[in-house]
BAFIDO-499120 format. One record per atom (N, C-alpha, C): residue in three letters; x, y, z. Coordinates in steps of 0.02 Angstrom, whole numbers, padded with zeros to 5 digits, always signed. Last residue first. Layout:
N
alaXYZ
...
! end
This chain:
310
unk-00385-00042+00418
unk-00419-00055+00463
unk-00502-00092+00446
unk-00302+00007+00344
unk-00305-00076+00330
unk-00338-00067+00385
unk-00321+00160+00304
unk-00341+00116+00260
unk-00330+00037+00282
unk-00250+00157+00463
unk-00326+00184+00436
unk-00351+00127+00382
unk-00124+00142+00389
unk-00145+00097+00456
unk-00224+00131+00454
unk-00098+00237+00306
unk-00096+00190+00281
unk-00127+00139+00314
unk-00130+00358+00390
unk-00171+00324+00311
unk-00149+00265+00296
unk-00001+00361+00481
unk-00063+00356+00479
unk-00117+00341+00435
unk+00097+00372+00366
unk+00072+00341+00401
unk+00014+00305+00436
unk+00043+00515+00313
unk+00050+00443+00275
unk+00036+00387+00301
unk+00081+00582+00431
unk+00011+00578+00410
unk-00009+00509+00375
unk+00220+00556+00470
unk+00160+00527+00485
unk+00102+00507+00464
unk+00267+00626+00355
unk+00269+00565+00335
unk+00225+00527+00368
unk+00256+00769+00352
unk+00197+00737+00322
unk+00189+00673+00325
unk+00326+00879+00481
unk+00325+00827+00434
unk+00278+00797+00402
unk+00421+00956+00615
unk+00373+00952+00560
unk+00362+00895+00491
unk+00545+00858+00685
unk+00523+00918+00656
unk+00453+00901+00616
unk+00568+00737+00673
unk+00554+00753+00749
unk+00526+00815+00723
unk+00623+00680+00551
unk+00570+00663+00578
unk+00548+00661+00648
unk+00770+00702+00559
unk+00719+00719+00514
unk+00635+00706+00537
unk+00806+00653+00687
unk+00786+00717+00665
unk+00757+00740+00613
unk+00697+00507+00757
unk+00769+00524+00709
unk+00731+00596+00694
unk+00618+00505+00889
unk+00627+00506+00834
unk+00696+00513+00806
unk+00673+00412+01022
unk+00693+00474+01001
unk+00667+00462+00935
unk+00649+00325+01180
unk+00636+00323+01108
unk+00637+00395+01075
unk+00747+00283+01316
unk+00692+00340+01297
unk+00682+00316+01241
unk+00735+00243+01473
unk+00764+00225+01435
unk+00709+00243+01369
unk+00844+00378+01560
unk+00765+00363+01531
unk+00813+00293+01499
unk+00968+00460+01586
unk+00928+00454+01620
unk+00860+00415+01624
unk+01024+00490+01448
unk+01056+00472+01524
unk+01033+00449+01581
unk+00919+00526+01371
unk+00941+00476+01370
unk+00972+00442+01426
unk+00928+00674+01434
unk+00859+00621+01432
unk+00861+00573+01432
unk+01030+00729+01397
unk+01027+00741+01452
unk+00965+00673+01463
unk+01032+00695+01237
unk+01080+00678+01272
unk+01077+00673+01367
unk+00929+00802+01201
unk+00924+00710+01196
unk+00955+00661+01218
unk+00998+00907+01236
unk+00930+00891+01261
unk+00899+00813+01269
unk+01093+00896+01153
unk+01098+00913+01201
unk+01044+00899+01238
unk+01022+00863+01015
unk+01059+00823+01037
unk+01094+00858+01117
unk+00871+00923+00970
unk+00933+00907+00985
unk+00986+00879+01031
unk+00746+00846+00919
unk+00800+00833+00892
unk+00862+00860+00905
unk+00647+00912+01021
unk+00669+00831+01026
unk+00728+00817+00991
unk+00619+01008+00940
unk+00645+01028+00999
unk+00671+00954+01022
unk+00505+00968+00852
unk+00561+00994+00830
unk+00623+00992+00889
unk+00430+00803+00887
unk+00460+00884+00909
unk+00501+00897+00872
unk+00438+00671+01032
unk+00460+00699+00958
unk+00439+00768+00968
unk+00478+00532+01108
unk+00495+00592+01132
unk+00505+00631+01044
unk+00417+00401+01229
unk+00424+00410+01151
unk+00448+00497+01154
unk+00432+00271+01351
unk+00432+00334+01330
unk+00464+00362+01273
unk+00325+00117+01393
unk+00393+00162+01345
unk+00399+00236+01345
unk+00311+00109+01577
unk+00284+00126+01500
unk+00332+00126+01450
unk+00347+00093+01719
unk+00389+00089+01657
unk+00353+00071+01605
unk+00238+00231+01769
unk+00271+00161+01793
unk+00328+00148+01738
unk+00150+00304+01767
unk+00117+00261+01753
unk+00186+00193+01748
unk+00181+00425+01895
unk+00123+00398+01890
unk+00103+00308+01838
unk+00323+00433+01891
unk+00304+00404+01938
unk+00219+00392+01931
unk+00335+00453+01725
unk+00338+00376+01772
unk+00330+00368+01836
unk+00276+00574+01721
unk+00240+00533+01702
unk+00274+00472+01728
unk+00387+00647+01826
unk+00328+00640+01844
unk+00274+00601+01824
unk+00486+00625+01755
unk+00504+00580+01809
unk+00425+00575+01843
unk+00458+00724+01634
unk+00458+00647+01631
unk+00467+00608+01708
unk+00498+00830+01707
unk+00412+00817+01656
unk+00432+00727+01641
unk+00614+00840+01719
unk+00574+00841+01796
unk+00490+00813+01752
unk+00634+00836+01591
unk+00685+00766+01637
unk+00625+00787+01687
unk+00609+00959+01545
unk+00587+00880+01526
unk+00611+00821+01561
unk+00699+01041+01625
unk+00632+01059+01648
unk+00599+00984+01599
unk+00847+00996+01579
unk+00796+00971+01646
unk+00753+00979+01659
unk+00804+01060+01432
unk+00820+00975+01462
unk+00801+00957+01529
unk+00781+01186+01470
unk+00726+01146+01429
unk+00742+01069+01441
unk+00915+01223+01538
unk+00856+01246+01567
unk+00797+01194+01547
unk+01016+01177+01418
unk+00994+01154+01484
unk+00947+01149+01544
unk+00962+01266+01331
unk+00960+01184+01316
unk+00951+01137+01387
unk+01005+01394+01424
unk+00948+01402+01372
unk+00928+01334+01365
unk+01146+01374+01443
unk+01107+01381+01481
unk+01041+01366+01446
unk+01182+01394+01310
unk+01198+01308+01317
unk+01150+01323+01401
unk+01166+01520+01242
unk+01144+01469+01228
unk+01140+01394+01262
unk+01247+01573+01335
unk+01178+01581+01339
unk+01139+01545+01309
unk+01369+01510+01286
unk+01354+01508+01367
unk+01294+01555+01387
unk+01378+01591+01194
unk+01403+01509+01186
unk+01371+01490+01245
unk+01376+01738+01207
unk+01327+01684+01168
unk+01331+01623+01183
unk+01430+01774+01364
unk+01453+01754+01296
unk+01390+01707+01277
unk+01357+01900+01460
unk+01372+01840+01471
unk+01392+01822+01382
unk+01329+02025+01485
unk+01364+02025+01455
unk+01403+01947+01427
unk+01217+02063+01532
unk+01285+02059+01583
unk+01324+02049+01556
unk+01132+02038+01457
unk+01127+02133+01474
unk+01193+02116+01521
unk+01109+01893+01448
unk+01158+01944+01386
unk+01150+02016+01411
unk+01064+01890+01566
unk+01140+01852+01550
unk+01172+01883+01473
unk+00923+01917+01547
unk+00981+01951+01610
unk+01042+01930+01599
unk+00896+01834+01448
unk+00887+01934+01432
unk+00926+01950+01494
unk+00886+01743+01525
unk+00928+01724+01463
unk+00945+01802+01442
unk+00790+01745+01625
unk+00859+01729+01636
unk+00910+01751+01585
unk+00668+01765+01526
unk+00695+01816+01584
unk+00789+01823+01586
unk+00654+01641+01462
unk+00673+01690+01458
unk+00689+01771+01473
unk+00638+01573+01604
unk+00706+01551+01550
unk+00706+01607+01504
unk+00513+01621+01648
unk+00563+01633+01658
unk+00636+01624+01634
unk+00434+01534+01562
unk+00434+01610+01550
unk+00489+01651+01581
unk+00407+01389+01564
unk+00493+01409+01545
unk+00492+01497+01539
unk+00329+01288+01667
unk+00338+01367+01660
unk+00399+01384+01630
unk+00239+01138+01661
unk+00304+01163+01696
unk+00284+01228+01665
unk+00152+00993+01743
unk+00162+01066+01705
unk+00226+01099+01718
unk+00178+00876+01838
unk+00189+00885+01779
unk+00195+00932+01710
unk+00172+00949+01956
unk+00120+00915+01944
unk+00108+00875+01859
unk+00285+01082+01912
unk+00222+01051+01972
unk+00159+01018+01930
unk+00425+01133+01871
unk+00373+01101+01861
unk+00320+01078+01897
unk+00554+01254+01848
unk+00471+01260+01870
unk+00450+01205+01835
unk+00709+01238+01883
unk+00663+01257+01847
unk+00600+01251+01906
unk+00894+01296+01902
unk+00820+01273+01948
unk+00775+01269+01894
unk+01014+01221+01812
unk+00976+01262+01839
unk+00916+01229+01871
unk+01149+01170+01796
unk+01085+01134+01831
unk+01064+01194+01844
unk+01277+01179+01658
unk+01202+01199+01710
unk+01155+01162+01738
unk+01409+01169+01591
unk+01355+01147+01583
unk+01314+01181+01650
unk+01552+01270+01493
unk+01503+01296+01541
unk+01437+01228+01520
unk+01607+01303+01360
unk+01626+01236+01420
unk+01589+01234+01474
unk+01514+01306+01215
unk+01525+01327+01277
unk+01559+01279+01309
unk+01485+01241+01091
unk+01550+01272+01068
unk+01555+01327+01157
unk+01359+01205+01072
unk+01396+01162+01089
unk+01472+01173+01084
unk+01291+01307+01081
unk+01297+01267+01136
unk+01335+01230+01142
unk+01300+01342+00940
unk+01312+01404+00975
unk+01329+01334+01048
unk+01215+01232+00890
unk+01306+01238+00876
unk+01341+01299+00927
unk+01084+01271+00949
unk+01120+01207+00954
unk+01211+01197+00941
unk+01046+01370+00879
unk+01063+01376+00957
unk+01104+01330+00981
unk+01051+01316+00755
unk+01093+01378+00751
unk+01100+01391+00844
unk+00940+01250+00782
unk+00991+01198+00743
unk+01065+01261+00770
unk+00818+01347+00824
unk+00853+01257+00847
unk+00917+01249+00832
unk+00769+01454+00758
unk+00849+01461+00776
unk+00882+01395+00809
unk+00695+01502+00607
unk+00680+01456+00674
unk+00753+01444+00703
unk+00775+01664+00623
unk+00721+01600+00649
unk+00703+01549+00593
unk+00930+01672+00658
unk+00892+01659+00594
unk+00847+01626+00645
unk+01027+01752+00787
unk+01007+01695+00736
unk+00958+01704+00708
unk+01021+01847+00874
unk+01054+01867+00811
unk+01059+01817+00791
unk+01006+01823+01027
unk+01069+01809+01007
unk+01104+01821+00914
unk+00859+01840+01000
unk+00894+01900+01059
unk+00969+01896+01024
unk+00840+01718+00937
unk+00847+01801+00885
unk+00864+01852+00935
unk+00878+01614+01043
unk+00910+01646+00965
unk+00881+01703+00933
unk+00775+01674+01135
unk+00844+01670+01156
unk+00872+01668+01089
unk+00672+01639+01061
unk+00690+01690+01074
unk+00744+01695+01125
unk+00693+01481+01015
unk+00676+01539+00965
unk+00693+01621+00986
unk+00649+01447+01144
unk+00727+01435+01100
unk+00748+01464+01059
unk+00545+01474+01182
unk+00596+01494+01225
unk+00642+01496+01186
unk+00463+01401+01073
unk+00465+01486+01090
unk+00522+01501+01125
unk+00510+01266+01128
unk+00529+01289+01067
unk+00500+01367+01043
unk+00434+01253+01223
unk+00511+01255+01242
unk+00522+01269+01166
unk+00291+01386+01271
unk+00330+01308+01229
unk+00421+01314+01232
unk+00231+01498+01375
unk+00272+01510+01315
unk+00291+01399+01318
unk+00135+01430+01485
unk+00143+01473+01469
unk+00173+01478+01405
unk+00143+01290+01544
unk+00083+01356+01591
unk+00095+01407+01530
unk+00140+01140+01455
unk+00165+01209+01467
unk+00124+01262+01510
unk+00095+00990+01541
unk+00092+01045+01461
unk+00105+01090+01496
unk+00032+00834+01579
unk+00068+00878+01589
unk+00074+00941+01531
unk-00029+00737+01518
unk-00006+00719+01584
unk-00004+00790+01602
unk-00181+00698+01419
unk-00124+00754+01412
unk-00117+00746+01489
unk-00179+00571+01290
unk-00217+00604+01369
unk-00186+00636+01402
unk-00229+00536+01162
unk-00200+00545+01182
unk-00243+00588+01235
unk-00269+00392+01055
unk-00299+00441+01079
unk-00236+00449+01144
unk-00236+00284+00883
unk-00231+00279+00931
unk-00244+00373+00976
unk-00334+00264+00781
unk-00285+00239+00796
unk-00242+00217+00862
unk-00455+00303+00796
unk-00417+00378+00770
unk-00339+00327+00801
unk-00535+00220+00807
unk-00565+00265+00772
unk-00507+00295+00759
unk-00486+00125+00914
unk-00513+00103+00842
unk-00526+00167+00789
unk-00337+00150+01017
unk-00408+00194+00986
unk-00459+00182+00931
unk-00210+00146+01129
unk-00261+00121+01062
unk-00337+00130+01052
unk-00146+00274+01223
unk-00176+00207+01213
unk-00220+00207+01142
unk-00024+00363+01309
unk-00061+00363+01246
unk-00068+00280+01241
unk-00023+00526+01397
unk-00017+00444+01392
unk-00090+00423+01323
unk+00095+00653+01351
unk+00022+00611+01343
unk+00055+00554+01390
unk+00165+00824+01366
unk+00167+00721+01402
unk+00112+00709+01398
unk+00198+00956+01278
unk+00148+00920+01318
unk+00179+00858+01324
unk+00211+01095+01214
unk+00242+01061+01257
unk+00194+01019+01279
unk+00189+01164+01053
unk+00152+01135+01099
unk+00227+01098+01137
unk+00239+01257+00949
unk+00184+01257+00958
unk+00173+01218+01017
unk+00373+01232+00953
unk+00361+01294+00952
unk+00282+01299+00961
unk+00413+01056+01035
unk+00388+01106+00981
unk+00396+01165+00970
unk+00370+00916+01097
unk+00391+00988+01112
unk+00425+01016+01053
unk+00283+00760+01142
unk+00278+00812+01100
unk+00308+00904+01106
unk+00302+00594+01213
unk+00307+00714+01216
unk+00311+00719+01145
unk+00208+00472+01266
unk+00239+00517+01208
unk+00243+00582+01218
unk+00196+00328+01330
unk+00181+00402+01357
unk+00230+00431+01300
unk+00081+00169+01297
unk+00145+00229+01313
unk+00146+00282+01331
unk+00002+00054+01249
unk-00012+00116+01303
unk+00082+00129+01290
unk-00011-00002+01091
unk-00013-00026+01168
unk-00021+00041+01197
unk-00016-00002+00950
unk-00084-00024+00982
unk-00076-00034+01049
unk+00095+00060+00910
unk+00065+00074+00884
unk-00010+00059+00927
unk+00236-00021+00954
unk+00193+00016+00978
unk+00127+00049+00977
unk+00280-00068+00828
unk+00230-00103+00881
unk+00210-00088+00948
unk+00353+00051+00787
unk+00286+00037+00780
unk+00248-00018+00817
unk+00490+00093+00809
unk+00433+00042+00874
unk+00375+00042+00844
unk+00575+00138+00727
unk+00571+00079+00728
unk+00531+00048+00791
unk+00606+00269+00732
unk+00650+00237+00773
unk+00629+00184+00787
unk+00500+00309+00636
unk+00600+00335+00632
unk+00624+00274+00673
unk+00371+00267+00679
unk+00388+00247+00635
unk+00481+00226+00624
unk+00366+00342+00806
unk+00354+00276+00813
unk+00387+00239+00764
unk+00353+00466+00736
unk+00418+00452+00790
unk+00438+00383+00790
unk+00259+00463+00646
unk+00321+00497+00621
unk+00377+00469+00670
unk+00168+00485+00773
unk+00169+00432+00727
unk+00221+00406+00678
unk+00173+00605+00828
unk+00197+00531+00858
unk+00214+00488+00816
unk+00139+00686+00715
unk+00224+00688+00739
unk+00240+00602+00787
unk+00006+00657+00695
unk+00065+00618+00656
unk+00152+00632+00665
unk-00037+00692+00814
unk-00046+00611+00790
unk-00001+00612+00745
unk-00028+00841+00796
unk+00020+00788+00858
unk+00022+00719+00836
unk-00111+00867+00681
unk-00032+00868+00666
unk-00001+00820+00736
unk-00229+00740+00668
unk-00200+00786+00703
unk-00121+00801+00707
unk-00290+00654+00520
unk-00267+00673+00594
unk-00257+00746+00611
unk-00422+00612+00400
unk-00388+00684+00430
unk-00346+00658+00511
unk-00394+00529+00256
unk-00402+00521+00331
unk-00372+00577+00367
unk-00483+00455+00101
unk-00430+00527+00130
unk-00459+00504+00205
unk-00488+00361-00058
unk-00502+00369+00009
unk-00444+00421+00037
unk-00467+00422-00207
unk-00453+00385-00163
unk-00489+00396-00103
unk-00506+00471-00336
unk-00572+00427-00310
unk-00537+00388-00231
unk-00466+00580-00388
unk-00442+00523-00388
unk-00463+00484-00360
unk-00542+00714-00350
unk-00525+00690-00412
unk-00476+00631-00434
unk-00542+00679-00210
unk-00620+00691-00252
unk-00601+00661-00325
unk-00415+00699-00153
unk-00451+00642-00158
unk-00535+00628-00188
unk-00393+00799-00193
unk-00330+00756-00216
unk-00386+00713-00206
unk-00457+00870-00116
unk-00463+00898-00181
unk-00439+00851-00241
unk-00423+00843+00018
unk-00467+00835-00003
unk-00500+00839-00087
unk-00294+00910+00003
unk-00289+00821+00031
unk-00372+00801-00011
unk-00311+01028-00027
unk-00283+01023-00058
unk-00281+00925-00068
unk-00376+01060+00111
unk-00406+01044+00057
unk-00386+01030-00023
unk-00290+01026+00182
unk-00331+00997+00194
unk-00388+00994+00142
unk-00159+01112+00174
unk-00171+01036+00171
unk-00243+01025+00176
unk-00256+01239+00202
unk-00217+01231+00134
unk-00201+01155+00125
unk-00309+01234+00355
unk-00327+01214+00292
unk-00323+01208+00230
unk-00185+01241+00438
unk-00182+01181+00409
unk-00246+01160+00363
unk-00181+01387+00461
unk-00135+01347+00412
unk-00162+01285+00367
unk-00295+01425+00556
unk-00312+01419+00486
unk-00237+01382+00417
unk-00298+01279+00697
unk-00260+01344+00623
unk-00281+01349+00592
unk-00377+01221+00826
unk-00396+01246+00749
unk-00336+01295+00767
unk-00491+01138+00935
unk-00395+01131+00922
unk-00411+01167+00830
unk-00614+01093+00987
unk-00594+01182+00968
unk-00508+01191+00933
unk-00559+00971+01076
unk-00616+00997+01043
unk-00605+01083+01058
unk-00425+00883+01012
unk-00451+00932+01069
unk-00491+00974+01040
unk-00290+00827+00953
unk-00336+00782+00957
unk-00375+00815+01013
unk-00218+00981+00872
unk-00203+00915+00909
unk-00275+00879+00936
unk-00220+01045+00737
unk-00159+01028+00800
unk-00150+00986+00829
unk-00281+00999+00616
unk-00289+01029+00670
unk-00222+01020+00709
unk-00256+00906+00494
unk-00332+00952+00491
unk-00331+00987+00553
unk-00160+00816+00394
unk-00160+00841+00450
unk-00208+00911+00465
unk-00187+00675+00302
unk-00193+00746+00305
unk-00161+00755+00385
unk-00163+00563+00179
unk-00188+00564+00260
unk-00169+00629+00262
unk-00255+00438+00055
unk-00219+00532+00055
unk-00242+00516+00132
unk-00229+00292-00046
unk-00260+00338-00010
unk-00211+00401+00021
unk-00134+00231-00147
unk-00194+00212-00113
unk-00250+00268-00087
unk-00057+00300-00287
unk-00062+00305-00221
unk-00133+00271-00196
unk+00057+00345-00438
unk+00034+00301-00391
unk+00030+00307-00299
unk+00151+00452-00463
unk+00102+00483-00454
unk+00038+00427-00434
unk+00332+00456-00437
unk+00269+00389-00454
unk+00208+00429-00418
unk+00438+00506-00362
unk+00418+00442-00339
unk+00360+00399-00382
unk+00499+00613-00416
unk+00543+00578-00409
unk+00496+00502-00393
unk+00360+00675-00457
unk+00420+00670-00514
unk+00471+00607-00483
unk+00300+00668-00326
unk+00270+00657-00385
unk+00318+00628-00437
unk+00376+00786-00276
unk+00371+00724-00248
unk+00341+00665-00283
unk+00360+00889-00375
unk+00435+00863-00336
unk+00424+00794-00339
unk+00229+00912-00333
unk+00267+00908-00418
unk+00335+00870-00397
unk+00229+00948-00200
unk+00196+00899-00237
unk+00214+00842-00285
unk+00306+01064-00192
unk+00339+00999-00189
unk+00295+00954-00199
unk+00195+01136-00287
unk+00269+01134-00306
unk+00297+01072-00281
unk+00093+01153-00195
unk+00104+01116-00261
unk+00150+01094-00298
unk+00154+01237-00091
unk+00115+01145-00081
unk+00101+01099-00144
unk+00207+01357-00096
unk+00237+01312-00100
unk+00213+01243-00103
unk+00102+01445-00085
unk+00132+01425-00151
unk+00182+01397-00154
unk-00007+01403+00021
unk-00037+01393-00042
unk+00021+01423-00094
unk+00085+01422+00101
unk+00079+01370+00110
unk+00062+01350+00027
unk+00094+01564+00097
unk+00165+01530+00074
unk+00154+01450+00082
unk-00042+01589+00134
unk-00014+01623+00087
unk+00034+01564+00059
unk-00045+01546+00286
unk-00092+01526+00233
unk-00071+01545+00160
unk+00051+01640+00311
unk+00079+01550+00335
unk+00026+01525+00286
unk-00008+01738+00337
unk+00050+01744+00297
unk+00082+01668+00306
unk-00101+01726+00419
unk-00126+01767+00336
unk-00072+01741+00299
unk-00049+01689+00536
unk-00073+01633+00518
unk-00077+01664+00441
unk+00120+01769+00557
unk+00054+01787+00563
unk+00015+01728+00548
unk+00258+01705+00636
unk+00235+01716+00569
unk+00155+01707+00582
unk+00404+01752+00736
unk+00349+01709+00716
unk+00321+01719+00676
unk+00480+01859+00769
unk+00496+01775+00837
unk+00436+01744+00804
unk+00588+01925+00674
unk+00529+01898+00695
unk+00530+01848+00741
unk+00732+01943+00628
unk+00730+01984+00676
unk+00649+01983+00725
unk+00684+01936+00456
unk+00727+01943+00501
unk+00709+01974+00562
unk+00510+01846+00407
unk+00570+01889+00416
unk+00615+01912+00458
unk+00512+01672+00368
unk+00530+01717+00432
unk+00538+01775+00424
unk+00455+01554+00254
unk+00512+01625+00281
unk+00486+01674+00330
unk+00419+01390+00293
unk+00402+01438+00272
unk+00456+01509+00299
unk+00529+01262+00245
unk+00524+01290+00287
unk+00483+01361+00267
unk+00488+01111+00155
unk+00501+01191+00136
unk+00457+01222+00217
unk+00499+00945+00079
unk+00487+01006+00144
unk+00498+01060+00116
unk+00474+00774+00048
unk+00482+00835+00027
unk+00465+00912+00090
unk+00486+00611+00055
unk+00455+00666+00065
unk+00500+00717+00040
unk+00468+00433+00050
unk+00513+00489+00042
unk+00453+00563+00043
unk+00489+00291+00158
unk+00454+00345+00153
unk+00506+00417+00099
unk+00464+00124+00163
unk+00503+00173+00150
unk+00478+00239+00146
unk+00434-00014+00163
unk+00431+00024+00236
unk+00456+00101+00229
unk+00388-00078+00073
unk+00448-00077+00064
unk+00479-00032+00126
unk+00245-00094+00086
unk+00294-00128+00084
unk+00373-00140+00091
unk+00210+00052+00110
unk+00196+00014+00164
unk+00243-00085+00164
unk+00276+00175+00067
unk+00264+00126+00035
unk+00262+00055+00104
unk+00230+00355+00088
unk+00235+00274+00124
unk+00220+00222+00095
unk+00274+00529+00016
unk+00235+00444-00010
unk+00287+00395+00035
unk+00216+00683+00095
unk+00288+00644+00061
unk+00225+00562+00046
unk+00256+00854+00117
unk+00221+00798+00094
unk+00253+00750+00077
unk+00251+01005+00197
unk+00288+00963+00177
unk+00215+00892+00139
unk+00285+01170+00264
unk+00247+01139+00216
unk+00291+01066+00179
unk+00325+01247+00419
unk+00342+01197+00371
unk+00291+01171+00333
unk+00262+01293+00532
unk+00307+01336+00497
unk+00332+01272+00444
unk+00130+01295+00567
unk+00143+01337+00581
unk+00199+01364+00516
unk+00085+01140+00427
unk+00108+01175+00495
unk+00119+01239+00499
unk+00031+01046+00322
unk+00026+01121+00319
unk+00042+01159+00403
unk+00048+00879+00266
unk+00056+00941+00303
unk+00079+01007+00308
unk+00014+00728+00191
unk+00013+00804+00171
unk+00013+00858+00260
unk+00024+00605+00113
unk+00031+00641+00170
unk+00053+00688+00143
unk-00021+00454+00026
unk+00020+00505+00012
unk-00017+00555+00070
unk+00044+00279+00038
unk+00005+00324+00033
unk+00023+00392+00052
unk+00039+00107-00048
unk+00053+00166-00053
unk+00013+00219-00021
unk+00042-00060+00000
unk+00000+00000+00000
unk+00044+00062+00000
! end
């Protein structure tokens, strides 16, 4: 079974084809543009660059793989929560839908979170996970949260939120500590080399209770360490560290409630390796692979494909 995924996120337009035999996925992306010196992008202007980049890698994706496909999986909302709405993600959606009128396939809407899990499950090879209970993060620029997550006939599998941000996402925090520091948004990857070029590591204090945590202050901290004059290298690597243990205290809290579950961990913010490194040490964890911790369509696919054999 072939099937083709489509996502329209905050900040990435992507799509790609799951050949359910051959287990393979290829896709296509395009980071939407930032302008300089922005900590974000209006929804007018994410609906815009969605609708002219989504055809294009289409065409891409199309050209290199074979315009053969079973069925279309979408991503139609954020996350699995009554009122959960972007206007982004209706450029996938009807573009998924449009695909599937005039090709008679069958179409399956998730939730961008369902298919980052799903995307995770897939990278790092646990899909047999797929039908048991676990606990999955999701951390982002859009969402911090710890599910526990069980099997679902209807929607695969349903998620039950442990824990989630009081305030700004660890991937807002990260974002604005890099453009305070004069990086390119989205600034992950660019905070990440900045960190890893400090000798300086940190236990800072954080804020979690009850499994929620508060990073509003991380950026407090981070605006008081560059007015002192503190070196980029060593605002940045504070910054990773702050978000790593404030997920280390978010995770010790879902196992003391559900015990040794698996724990699954995707996200843009999941892929770096300072953060993944502090987690690992400590967990015995499941990491997407980076391509597939960020934004992505392959889930969706995914997902459609396990839909369609249901």
């Amino acid at each position: 079974m072939i099937t083709l995924g489509i996502d329209t996120s905050n900040y990435t337009t992507s799509c790609a084809l799951y050949n359910s035999e051959t287990d393979s996925v290829i896709q296509k992306r395009k980071l939407l543009p930032v302008k300089p010196g922005e900590k974000g992008i209006r929804q007018s202007d994410a609906v815009f660059h969605h609708t002219q980049a989504l055809h294009a890698l289409l065409g891409e994706l199309f050209e290199e793989a074979g315009t053969g496909f079973d069925a279309v999986g979408y991503s139609d909302r954020p996350r699995d929560a009554e009122g959960s709405y972007m206007p982004c993600f209706t450029v996938g959606v009807n573009t998924a839908l449009s695909i599937s009128a005039a090709t008679g396939k069958p179409s399956y809407g998730f939730s961008h979170q369902s298919g980052h899990i799903a995307a995770a499950l897939w990278s790092c090879g646990r899909m047999d996970l797929i039908d048991k209970e676990f606990i999955a993060f999701h951390v982002s620029g859009g969402t911090t949260e710890v599910l526990h997550i069980s099997p679902d006939s209807e929607r695969i599998f349903k998620a039950a939120i442990i824990g989630s941000t009081l305030d700004i996402n660890c991937g807002q925090a990260v974002d604005r500590a890099g453009v305070m520091l004069g990086l390119e948004f989205p600034c992950g990857a660019e905070l990440e080399k900045l960190a890893a070029e400090s000798e300086e590591t940190y236990n800072p204090k954080v804020c979690v209770n009850n499994g929620s945590c508060s990073l509003s202050g991380l950026e407090n901290l981070c605006d008081k360490m560059f007015s002192e004059g503190e070196c980029k290298e060593n605002i940045a690597r504070f910054c990773l560290d702050f978000i790593g243990k404030t997920l280390e205290k978010m995770t010790e809290y879902a196992v003391s409630l559900y015990g040794d579950l698996p724990l699954v961990y995707s996200g843009g913010v999941m892929s770096d390796a300072i953060i993944k490194e502090r987690i690992a040490g400590r967990f015995n964890a499941e990491f997407a692979l980076p391509d597939y911790s960020r934004d992505n369509a392959a889930g969706a696919a995914v997902l459609a494909c396990l839909k369609g054999k249901l």
